[in-house]
Biopython code that builds the backbone (N, CA, C, O; Angstrom):
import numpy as np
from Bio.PDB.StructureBuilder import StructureBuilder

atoms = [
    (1, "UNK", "N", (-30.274, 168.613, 130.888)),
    (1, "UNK", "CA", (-31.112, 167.684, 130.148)),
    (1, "UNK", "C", (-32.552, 167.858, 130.635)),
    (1, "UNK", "O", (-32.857, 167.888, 131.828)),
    (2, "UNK", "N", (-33.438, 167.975, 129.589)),
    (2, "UNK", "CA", (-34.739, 168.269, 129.962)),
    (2, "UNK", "C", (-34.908, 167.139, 130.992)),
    (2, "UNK", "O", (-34.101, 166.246, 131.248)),
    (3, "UNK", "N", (-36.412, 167.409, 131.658)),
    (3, "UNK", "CA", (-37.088, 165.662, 132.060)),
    (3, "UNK", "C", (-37.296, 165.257, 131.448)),
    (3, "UNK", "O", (-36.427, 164.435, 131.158)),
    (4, "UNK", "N", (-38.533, 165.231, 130.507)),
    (4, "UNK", "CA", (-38.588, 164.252, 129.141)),
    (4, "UNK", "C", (-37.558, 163.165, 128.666)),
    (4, "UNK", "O", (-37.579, 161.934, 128.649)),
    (5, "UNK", "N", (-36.474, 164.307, 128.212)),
    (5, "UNK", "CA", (-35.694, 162.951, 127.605)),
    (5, "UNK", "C", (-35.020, 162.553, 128.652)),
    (5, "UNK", "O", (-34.895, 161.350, 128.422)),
    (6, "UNK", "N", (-34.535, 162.749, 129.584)),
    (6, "UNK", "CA", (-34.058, 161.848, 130.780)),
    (6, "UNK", "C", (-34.930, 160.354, 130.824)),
    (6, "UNK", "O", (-34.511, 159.197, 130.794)),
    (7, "UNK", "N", (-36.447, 160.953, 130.918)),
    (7, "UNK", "CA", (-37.000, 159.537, 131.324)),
    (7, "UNK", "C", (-37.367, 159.030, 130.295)),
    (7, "UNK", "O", (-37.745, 157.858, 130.298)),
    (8, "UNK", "N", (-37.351, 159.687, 129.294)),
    (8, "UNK", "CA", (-37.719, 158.926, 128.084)),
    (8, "UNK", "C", (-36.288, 158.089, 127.769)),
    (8, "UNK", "O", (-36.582, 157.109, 127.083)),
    (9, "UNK", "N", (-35.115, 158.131, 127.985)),
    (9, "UNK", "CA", (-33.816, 157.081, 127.787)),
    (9, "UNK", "C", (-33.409, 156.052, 128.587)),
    (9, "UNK", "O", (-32.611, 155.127, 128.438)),
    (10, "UNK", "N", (-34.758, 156.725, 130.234)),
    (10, "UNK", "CA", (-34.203, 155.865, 131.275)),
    (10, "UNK", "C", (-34.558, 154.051, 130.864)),
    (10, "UNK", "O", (-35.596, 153.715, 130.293)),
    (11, "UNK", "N", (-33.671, 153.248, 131.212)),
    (11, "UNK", "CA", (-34.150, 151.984, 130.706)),
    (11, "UNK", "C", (-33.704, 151.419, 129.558)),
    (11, "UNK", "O", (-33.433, 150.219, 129.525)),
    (12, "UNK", "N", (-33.560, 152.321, 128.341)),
    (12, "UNK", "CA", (-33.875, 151.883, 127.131)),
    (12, "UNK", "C", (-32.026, 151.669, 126.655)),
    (12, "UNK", "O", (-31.034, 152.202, 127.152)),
    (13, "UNK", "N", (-32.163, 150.547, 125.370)),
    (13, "UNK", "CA", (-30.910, 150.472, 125.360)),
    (13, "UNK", "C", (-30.335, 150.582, 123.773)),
    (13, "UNK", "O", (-29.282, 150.255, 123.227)),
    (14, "UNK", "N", (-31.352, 151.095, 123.412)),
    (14, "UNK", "CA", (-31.328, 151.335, 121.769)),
    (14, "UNK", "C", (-32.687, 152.588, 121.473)),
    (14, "UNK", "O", (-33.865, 152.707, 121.811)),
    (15, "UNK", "N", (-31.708, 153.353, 120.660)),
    (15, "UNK", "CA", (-32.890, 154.790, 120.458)),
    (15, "UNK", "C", (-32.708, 154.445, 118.836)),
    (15, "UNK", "O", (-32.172, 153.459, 118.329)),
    (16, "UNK", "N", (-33.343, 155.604, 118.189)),
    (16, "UNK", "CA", (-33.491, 156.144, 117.056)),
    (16, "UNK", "C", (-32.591, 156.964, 116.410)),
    (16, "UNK", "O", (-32.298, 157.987, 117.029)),
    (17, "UNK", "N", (-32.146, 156.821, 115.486)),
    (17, "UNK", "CA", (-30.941, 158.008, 115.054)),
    (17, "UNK", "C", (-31.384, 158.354, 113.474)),
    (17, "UNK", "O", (-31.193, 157.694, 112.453)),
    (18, "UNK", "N", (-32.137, 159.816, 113.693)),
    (18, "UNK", "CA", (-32.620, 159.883, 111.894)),
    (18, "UNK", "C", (-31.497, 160.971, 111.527)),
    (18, "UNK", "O", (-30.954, 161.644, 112.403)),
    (19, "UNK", "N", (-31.269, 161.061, 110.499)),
    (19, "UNK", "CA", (-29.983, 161.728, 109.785)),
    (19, "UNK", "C", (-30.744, 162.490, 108.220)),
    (19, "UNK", "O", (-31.858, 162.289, 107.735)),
    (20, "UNK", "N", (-29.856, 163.205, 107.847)),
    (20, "UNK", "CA", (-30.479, 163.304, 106.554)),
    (20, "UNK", "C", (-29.427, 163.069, 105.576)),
    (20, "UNK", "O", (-28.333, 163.513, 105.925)),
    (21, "UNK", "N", (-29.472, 162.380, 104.232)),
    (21, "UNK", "CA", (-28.451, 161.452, 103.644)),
    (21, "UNK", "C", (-28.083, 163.282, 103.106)),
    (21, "UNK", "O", (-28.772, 164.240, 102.756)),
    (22, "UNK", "N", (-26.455, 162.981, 103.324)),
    (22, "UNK", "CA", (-25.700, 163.983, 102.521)),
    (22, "UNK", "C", (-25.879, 163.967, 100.905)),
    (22, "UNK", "O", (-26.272, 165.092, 100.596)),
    (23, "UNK", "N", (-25.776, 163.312, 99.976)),
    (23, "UNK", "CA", (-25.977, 162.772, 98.713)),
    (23, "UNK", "C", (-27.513, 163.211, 98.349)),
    (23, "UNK", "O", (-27.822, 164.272, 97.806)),
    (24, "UNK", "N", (-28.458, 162.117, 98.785)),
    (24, "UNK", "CA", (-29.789, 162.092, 98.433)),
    (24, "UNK", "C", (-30.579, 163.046, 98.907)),
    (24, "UNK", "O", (-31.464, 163.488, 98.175)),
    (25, "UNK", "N", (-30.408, 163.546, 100.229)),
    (25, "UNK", "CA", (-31.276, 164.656, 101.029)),
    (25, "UNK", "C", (-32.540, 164.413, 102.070)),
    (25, "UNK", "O", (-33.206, 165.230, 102.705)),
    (26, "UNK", "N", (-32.627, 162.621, 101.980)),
    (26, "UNK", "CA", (-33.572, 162.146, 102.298)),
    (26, "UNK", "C", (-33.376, 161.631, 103.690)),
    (26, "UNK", "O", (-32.273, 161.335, 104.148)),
    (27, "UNK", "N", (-34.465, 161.544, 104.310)),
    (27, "UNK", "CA", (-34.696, 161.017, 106.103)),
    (27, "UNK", "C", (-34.144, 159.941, 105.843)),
    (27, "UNK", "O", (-34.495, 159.271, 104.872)),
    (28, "UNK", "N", (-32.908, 159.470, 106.886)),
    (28, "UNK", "CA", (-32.964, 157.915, 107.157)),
    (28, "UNK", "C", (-32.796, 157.715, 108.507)),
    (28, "UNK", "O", (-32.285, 158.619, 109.169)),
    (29, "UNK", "N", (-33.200, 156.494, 109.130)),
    (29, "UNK", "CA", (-33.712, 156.234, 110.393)),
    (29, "UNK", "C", (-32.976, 154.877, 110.871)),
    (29, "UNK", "O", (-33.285, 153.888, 110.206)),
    (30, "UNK", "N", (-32.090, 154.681, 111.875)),
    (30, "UNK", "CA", (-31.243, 153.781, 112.269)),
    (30, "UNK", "C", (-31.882, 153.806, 113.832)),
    (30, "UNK", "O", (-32.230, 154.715, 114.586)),
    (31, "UNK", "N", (-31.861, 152.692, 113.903)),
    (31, "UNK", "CA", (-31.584, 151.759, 115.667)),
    (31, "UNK", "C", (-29.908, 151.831, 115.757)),
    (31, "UNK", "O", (-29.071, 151.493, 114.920)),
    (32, "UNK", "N", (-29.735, 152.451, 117.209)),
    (32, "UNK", "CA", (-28.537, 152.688, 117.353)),
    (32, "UNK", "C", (-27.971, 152.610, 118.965)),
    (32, "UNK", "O", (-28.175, 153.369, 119.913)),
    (33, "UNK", "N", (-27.501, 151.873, 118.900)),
    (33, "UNK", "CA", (-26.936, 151.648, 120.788)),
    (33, "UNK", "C", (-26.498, 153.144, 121.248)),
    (33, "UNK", "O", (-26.078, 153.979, 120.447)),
    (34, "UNK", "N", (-26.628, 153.344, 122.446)),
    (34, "UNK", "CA", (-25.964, 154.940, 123.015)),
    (34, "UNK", "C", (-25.650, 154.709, 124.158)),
    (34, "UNK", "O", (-26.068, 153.654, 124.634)),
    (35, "UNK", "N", (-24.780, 155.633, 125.034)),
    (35, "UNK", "CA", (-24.463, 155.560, 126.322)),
    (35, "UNK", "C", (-24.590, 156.909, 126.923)),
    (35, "UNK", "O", (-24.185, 157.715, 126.085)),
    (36, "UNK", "N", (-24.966, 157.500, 127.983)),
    (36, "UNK", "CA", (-25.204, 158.890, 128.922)),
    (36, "UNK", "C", (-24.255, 158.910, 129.693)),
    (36, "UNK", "O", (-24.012, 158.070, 130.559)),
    (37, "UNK", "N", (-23.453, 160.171, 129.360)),
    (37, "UNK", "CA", (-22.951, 160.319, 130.669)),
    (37, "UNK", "C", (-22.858, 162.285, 130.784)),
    (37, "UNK", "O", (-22.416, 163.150, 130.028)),
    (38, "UNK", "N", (-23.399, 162.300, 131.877)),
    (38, "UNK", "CA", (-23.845, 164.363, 132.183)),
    (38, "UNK", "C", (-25.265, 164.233, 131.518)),
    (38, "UNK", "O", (-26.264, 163.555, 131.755)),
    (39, "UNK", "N", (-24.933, 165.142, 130.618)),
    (39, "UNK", "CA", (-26.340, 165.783, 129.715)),
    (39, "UNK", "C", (-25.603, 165.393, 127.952)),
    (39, "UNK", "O", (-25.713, 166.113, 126.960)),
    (40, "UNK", "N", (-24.998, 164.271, 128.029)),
    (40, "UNK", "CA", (-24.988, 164.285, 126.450)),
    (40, "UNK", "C", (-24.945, 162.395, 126.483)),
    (40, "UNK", "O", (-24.750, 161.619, 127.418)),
    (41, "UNK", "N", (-25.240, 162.147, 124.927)),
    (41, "UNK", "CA", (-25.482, 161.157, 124.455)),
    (41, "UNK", "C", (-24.158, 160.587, 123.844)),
    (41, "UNK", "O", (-23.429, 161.383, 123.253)),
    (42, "UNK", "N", (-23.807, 159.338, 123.934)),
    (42, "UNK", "CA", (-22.481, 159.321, 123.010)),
    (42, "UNK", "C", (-23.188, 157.901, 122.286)),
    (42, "UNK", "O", (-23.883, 157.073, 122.875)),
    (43, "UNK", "N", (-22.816, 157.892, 120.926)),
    (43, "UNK", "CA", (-22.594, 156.814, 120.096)),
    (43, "UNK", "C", (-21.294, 156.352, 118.987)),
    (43, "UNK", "O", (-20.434, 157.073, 118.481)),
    (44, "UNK", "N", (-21.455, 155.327, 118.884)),
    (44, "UNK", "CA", (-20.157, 154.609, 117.848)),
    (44, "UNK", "C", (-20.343, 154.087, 117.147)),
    (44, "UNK", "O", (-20.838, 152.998, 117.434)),
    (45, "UNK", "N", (-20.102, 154.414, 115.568)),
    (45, "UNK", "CA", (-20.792, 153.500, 114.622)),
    (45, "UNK", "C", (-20.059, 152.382, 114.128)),
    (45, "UNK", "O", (-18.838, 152.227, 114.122)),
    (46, "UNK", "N", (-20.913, 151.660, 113.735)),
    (46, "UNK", "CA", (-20.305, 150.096, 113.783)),
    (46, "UNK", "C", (-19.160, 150.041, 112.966)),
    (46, "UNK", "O", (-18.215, 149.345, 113.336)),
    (47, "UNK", "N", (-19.109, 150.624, 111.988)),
    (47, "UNK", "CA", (-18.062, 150.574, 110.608)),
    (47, "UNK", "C", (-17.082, 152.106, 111.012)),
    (47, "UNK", "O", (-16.476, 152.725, 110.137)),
    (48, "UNK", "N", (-17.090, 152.441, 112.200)),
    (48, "UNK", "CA", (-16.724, 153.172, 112.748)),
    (48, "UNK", "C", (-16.087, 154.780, 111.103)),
    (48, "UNK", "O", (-16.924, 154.832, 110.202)),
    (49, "UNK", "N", (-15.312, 155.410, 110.979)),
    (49, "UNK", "CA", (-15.611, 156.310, 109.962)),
    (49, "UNK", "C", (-16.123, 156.177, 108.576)),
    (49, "UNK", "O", (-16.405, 157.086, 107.796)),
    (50, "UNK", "N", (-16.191, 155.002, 108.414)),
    (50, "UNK", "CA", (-16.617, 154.376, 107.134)),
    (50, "UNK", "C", (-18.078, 154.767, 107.463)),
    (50, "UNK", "O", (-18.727, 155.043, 106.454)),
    (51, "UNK", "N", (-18.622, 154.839, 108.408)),
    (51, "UNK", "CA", (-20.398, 154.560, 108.604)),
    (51, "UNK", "C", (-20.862, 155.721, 107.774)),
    (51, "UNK", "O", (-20.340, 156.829, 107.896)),
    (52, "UNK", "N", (-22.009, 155.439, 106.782)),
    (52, "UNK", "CA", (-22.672, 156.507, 106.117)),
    (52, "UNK", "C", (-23.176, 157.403, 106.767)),
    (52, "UNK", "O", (-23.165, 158.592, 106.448)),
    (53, "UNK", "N", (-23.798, 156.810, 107.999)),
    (53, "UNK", "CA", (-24.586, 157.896, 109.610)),
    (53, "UNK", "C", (-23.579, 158.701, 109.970)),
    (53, "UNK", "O", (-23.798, 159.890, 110.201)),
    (54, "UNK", "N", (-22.233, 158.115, 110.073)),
    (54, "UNK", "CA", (-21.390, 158.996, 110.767)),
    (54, "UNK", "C", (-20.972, 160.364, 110.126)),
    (54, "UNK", "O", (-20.702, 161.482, 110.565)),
    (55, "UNK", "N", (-21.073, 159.493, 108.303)),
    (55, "UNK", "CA", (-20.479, 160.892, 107.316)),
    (55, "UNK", "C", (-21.504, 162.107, 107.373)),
    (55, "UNK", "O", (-21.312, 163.316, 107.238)),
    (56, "UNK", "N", (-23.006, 161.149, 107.694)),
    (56, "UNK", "CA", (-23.805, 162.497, 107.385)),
    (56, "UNK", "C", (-24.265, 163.473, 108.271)),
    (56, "UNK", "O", (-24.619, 164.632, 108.056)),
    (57, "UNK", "N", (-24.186, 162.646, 109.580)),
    (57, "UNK", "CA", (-23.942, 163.924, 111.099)),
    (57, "UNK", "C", (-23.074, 164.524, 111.127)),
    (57, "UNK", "O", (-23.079, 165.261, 112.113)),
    (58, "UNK", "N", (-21.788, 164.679, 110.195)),
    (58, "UNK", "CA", (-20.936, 165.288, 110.201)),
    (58, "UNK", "C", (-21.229, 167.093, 109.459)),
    (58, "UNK", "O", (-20.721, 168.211, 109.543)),
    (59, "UNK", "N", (-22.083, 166.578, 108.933)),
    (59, "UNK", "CA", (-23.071, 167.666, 108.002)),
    (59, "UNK", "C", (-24.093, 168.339, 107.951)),
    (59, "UNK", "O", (-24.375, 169.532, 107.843)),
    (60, "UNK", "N", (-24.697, 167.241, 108.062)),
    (60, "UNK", "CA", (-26.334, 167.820, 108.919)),
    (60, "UNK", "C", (-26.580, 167.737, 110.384)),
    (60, "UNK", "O", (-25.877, 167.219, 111.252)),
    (61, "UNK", "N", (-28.083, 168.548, 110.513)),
    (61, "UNK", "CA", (-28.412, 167.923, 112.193)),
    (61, "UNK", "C", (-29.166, 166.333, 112.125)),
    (61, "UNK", "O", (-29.461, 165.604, 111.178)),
    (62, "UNK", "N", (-29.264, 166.246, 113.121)),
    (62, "UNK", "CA", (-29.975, 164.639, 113.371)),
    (62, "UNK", "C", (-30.768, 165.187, 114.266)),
    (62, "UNK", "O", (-30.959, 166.353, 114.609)),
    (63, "UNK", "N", (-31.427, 163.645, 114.765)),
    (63, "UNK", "CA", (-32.283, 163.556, 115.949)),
    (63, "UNK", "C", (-32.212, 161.985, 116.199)),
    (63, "UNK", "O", (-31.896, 160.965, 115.587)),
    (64, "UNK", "N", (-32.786, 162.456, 117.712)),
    (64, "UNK", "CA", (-32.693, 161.047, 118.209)),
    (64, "UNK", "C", (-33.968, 160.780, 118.847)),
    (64, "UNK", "O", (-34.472, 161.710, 119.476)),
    (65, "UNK", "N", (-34.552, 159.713, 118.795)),
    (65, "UNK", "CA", (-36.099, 159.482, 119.316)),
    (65, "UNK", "C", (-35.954, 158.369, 120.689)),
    (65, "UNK", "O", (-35.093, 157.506, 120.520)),
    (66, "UNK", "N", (-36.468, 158.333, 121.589)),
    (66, "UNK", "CA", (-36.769, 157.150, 122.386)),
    (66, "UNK", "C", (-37.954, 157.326, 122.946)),
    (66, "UNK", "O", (-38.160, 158.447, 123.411)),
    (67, "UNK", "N", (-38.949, 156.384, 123.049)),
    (67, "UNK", "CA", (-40.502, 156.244, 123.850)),
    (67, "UNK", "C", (-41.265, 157.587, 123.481)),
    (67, "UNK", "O", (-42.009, 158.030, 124.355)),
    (68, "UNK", "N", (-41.184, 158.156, 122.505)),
    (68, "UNK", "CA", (-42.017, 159.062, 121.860)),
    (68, "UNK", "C", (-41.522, 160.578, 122.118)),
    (68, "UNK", "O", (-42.268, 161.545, 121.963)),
    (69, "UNK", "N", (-40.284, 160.662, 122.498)),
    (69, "UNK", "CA", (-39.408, 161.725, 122.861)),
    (69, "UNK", "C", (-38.648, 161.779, 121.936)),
    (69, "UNK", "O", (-37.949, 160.784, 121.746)),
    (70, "UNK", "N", (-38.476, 163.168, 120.855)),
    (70, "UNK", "CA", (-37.416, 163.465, 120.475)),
    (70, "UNK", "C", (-36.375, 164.483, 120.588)),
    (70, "UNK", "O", (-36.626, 165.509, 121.220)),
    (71, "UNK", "N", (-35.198, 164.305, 120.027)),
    (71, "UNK", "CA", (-34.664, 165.381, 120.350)),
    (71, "UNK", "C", (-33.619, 166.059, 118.979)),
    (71, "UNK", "O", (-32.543, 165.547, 118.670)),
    (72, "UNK", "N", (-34.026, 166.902, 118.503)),
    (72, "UNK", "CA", (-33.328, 167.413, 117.198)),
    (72, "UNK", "C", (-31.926, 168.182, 117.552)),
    (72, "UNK", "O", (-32.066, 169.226, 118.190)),
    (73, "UNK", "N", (-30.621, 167.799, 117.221)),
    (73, "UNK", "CA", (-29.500, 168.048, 117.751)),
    (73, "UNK", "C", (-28.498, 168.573, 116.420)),
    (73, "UNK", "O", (-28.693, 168.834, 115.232)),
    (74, "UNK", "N", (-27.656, 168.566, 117.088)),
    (74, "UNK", "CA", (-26.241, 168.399, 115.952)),
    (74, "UNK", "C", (-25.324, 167.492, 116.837)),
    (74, "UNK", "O", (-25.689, 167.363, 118.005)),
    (75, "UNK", "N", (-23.688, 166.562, 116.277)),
    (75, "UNK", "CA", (-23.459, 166.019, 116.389)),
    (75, "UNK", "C", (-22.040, 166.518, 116.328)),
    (75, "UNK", "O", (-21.553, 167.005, 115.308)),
    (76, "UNK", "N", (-21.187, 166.327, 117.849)),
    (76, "UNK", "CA", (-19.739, 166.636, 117.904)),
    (76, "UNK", "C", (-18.669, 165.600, 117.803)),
    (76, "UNK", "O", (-18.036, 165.276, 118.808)),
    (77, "UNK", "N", (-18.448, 165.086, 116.684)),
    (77, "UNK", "CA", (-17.614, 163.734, 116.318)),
    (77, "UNK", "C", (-16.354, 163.997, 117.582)),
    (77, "UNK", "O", (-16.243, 164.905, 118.406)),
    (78, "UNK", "N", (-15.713, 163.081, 117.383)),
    (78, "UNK", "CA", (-15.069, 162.747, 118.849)),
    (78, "UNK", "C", (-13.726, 161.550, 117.786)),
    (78, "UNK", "O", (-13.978, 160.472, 117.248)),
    (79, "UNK", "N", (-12.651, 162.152, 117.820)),
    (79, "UNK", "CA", (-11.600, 161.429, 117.247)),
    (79, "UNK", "C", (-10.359, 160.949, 117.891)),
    (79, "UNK", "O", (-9.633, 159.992, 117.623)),
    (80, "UNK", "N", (-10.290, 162.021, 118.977)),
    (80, "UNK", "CA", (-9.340, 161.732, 120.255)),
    (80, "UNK", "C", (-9.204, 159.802, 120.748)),
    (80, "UNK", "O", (-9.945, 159.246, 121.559)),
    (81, "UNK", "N", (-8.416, 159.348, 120.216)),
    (81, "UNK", "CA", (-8.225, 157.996, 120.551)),
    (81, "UNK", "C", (-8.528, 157.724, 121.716)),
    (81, "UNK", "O", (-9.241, 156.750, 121.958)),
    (82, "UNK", "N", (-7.913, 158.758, 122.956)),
    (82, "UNK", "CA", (-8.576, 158.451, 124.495)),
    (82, "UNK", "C", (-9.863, 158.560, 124.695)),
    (82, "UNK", "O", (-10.337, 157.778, 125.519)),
    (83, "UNK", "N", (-10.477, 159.203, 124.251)),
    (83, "UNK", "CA", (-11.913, 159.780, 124.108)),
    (83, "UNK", "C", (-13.220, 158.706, 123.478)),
    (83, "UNK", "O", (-14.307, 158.380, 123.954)),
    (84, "UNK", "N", (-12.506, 158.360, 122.177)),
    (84, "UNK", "CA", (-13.122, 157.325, 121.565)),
    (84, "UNK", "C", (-12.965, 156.035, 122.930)),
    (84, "UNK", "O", (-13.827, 155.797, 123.776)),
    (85, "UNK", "N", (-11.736, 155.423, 122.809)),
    (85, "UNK", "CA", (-11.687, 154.153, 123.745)),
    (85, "UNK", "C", (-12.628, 154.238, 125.095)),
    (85, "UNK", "O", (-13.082, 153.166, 125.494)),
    (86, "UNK", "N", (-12.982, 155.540, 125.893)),
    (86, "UNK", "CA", (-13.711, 155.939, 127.056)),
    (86, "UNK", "C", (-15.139, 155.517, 126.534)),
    (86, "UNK", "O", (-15.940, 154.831, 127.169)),
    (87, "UNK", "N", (-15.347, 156.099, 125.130)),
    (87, "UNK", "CA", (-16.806, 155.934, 125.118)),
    (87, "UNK", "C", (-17.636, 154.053, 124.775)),
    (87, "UNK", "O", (-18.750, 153.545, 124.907)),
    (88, "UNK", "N", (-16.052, 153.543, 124.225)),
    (88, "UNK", "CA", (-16.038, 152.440, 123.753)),
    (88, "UNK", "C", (-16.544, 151.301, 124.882)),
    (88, "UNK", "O", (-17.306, 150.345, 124.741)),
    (89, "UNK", "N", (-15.764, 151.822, 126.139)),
    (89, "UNK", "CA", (-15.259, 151.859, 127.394)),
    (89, "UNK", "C", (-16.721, 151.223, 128.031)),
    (89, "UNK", "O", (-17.087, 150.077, 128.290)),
    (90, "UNK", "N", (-17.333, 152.516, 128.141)),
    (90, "UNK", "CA", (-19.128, 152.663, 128.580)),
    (90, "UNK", "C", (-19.471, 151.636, 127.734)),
    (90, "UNK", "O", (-19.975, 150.677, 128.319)),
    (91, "UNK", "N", (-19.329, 151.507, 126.225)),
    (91, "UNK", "CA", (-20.588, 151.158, 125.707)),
    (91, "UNK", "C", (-20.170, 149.535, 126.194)),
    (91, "UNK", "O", (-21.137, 148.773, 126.202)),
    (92, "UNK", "N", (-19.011, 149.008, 126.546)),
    (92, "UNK", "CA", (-18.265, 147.988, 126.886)),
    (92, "UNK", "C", (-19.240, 147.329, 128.517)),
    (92, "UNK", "O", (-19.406, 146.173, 128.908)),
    (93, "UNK", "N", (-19.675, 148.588, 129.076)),
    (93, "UNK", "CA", (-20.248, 148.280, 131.005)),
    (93, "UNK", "C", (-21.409, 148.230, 130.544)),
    (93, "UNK", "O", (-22.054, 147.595, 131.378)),
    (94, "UNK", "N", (-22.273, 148.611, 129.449)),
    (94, "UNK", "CA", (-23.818, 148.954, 129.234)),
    (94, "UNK", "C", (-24.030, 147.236, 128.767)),
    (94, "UNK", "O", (-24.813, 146.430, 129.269)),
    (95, "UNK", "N", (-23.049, 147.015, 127.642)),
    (95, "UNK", "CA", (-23.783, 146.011, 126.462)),
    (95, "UNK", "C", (-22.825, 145.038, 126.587)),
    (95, "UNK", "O", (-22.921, 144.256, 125.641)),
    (96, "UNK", "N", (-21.802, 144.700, 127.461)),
    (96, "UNK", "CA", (-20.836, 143.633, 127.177)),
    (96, "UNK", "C", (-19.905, 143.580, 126.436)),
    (96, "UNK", "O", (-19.902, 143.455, 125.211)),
    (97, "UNK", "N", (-18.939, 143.687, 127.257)),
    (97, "UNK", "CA", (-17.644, 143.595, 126.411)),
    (97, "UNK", "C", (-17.446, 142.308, 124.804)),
    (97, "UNK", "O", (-16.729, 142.376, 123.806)),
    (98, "UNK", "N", (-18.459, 141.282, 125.263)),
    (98, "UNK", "CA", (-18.543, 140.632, 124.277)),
    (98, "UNK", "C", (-19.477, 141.319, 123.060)),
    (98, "UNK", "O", (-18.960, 141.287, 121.944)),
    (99, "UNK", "N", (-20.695, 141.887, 123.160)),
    (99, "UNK", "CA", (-21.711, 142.068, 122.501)),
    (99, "UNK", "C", (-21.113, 143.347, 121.738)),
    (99, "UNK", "O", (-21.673, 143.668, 120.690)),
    (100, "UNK", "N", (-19.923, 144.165, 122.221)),
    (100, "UNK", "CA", (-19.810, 145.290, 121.512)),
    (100, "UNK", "C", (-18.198, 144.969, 120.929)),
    (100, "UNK", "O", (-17.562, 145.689, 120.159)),
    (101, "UNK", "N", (-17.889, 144.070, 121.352)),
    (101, "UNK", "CA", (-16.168, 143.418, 119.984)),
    (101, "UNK", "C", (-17.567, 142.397, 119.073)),
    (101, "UNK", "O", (-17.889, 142.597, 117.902)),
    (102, "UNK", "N", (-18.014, 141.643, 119.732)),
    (102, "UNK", "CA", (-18.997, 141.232, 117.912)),
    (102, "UNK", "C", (-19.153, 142.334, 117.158)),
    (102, "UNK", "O", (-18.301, 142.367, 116.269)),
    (103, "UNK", "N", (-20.066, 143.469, 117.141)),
    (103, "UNK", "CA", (-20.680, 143.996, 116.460)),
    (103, "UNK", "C", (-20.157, 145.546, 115.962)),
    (103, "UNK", "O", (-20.528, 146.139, 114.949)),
    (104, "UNK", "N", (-19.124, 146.046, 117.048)),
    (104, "UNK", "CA", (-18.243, 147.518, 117.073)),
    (104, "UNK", "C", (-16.779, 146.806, 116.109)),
    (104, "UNK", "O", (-15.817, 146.641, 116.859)),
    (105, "UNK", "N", (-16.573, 146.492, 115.005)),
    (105, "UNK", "CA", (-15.131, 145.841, 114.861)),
    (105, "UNK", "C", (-13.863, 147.400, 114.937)),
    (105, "UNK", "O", (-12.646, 147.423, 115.125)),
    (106, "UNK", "N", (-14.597, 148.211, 114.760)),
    (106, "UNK", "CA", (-14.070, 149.384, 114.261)),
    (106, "UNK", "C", (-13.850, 150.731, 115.093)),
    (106, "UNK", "O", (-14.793, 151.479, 114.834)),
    (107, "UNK", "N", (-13.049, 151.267, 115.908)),
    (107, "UNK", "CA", (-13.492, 151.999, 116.916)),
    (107, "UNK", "C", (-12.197, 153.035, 116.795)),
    (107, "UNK", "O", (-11.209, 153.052, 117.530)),
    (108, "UNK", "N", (-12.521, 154.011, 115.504)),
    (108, "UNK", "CA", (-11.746, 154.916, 115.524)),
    (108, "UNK", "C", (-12.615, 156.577, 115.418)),
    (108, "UNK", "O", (-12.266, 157.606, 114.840)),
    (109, "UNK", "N", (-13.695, 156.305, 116.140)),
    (109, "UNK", "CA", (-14.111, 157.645, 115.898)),
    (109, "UNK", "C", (-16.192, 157.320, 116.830)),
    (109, "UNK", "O", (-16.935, 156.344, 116.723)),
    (110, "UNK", "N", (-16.392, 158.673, 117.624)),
    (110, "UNK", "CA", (-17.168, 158.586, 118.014)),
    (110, "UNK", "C", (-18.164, 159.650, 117.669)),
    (110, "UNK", "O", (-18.020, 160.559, 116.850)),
    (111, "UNK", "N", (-19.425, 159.331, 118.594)),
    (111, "UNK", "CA", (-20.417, 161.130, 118.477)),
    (111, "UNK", "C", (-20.495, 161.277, 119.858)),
    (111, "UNK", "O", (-20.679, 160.508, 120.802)),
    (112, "UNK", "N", (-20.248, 162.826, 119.684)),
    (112, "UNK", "CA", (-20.753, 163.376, 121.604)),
    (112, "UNK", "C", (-22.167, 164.025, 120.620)),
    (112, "UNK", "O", (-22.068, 164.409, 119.455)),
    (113, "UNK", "N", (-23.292, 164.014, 121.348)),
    (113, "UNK", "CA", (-24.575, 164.636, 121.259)),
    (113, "UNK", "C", (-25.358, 165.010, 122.394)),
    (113, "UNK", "O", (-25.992, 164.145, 122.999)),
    (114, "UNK", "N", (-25.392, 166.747, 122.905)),
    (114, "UNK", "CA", (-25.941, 167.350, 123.584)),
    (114, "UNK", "C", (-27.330, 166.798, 123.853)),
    (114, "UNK", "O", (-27.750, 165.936, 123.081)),
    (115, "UNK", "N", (-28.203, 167.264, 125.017)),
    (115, "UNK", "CA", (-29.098, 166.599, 125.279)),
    (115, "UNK", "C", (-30.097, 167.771, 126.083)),
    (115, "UNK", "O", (-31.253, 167.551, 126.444)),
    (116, "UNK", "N", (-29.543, 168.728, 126.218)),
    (116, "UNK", "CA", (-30.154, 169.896, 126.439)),
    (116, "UNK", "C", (-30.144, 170.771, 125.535)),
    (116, "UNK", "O", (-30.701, 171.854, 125.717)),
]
sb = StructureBuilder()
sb.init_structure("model")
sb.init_model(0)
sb.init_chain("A")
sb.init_seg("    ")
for serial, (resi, resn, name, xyz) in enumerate(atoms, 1):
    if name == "N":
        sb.init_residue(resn, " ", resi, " ")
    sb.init_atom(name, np.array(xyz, "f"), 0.0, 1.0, " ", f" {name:<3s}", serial, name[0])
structure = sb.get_structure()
């Protein structure tokens, strides 16, 4: 992982997630909780495979922005039930086990995203 984005994530508890719509072709730009662990990024979308973000990283590249750092990636979905629940897991020690059963109802599918 570069320095940049190291310190550009250090702290922060919500980044940027721009995608490009599969359908339309157009930029869209989400606030999106994440968790680090090594050199990659993991996220879970709220409507978990239903999420339109999720269908369209499945397709295109993305990027992710924090404190004026970006980083243009691709996105390794993550379906492994153990795998998913681990990342669920983290996002469970970061944001509260309460704050992520409100708002995660759905947790059948994740993103691993490189960071180098």
């Amino acid at each position: 992982m570069t320095k940049a984005v190291r310190e550009a994530l250090e702290g922060v508890s919500e980044i940027q997630l721009t995608v490009t719509g599969r359908k339309t072709g157009r930029q869209i730009t989400h606030p999106v909780w994440f968790v680090q662990e090594e050199e990659s990024a993991f996220l879970v979308p709220i409507t978990g495979s239903d999420s339109d973000w999720y269908k369209n990283v499945r397709q295109t590249p993305m990027q992710l922005a924090a404190n004026g750092t970006a980083v243009s990636t691709t996105a390794t979905p993550i379906t492994d039930a153990d795998r998913v629940n681990h990342v669920v897991q983290m996002f469970r020690e970061k944001y509260g086990s309460d704050q992520v059963d409100q708002h995660y109802p759905k947790h059948d599918v994740a993103v691993q995203v490189s960071l180098t």
